[in-house]
C-alpha positions, 0 to 999 in steps of 0.5 A: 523469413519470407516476405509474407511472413514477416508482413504477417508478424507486423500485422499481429504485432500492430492488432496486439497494441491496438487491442491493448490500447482497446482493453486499457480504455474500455478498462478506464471507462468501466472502473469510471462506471464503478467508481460512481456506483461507488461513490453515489451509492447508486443501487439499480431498482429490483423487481418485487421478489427480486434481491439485491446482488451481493456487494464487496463490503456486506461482510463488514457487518459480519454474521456467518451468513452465506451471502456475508462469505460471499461478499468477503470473498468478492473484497478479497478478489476486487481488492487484488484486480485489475478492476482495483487498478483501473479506479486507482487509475482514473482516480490518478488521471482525475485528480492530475487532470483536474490539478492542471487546471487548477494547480492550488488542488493539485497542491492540497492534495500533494499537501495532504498526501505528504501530511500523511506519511509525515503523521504516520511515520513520526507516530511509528518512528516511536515504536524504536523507543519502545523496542529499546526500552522493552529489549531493557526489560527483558534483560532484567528479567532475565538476569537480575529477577531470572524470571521466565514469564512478564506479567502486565496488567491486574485482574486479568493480567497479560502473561506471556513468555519472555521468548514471546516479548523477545519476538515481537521486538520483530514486530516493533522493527517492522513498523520503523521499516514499513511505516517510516518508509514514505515519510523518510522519502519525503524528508528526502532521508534515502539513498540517491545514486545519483547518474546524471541527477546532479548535472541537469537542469531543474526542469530535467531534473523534475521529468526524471522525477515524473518518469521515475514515479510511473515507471518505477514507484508505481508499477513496482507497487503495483505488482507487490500488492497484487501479491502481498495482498492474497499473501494476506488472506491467506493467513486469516482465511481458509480455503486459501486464496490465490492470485490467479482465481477467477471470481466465480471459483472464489465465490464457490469457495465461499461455502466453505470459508472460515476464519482461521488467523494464523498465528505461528511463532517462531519458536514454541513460546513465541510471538503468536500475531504472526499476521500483524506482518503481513498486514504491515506488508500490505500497509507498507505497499499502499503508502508506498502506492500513495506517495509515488501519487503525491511525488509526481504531482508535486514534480509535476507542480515544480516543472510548471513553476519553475526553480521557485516552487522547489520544496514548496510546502514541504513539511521537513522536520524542525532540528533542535538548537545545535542538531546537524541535517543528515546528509545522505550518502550518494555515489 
């Protein structure tokens, strides 16, 4: 390659980032825009005759109407858009911002994010108590009454196939894994390949933990949401949704939305609320979204701190009388 044309591949190199550094900031400031529109429920004044646009949430009072489909379908778009992206941006930088000047906020918000996958995975972590003891029932029905059906309830009882109890065990599974997942981590219960992690200092060790929140946790949950979430839809709307529609060709699509709830078993008799797994697929992604926020603030804290802070106000569960820690596996 000449000389010229290598001056020619620097030079649109260089007007590349310049122009995404652009687009990232402009990003930024319109989702700053959005987000105070949001939160002040601002509304601009409309002329006499003139109506309101339609907004993301005007479906939550669902009527059938028009302009109802029309703003489920915008719900739909921003919710997987890089608009989403940027507010949950400016929401981060806000808050760390904010926590560098003052450190007691950044500890109630890493307080109240961690209480958060605490609660909820302590509630869910029951579901494995409840997937024994129905599994129990479904082997006396089976080979001690030899019934082929479980009746709960009276008046109108709900009756379905074993086959259907048997699958959603499937169902009780996947919220130990999806909604337990966050609370494990901050009980500090998943696996560590441990490198180099060990042999650092404290301070070292707290900037792997910040690195690894923005470039790991984060963008992997970024990218799985963009997808898990029109997977979602998907299976309660017709016509099907994709990541790469713009909002106006959704907006046409409006005309002919329905609600149409897919409820596939997997098999003839099975469990029919196949889209409960999807939803947990999306939950599961927003949390992990949540505590890769609360796992690099409180890094973050640490470092500043110092040795000191270390699991400062962490909320581990209390062992019995006799009860040993798990000690996780590292390599």
């Amino acid at each position: 390659m000449d000389d010229t044309g290598s001056d020619n591949l620097i030079v649109w190199i260089l007007t590349e980032m310049v122009m995404g550094i652009v687009h990232i900031f402009q990003g930024i400031w319109m989702a700053l825009f959005g987000l105070f529109k949001l939160v002040t429920g601002y509304r601009p004044t409309y002329a006499e005759g003139e109506s309101a646009p339609v907004t993301p949430f005007d479906w939550i009072g669902w009527n059938g109407t028009t302009e109802a489909k029309q703003s489920l379908m915008q719900f739909v778009y921003y919710g997987g858009s890089v608009e989403f992206f940027f507010i949950m941006l400016d929401l981060f930088l806000i808050v760390f911002i904010a926590g560098v000047f003052f450190r007691p906020f950044l500890w109630r918000v890493v307080r109240v994010l961690e209480g958060f996958a605490n609660t909820v995975g302590r509630f869910f972590a029951w579901a494995g108590l409840l997937m024994v003891l129905q599994q129990v029932i479904i082997v006396f029905m089976q080979r001690i009454f030899t019934r082929p059906d479980i009746v709960f309830g009276f008046g109108i009882p709900l009756d379905f196939d074993i086959s259907w109890y048997a699958e959603e065990l499937k169902l009780y599974n996947a919220m130990v894994v999806a909604l337990c997942l966050t609370y494990t981590f901050v009980q500090g219960g998943h696996v560590r390949v441990d490198l180099v992690y060990s042999a650092v200092s404290h301070r070292t060790k707290r900037v792997i933990d910040m690195f690894g929140s923005l470039a790991f946790m984060l963008p992997m949950a970024v990218m799985i949401w963009m997808y898990n979430w029109f997977f979602l839809w998907r299976s309660l709307i017709v016509p099907p949704v994709s990541p790469s529609d713009p909002l106006q060709r959704l907006e046409m699509k409006a005309r002919a939305l329905r609600w149409n709830v897919e409820t596939i078993g997997f098999s003839p008799n099975g469990f029919t609320a196949y889209f409960l797994f999807k939803m947990l697929m999306v939950a599961l992604v927003g949390m992990i979204f949540i505590q890769a926020w609360a796992f690099f603030y409180r890094s973050y804290l640490e470092w500043v701190e110092g040795p000191e802070s270390e699991g400062k106000y962490l909320d581990k569960d209390v062992l019995e009388e006799g009860e040993e820690p798990y000690d996780h596996a590292e390599f």
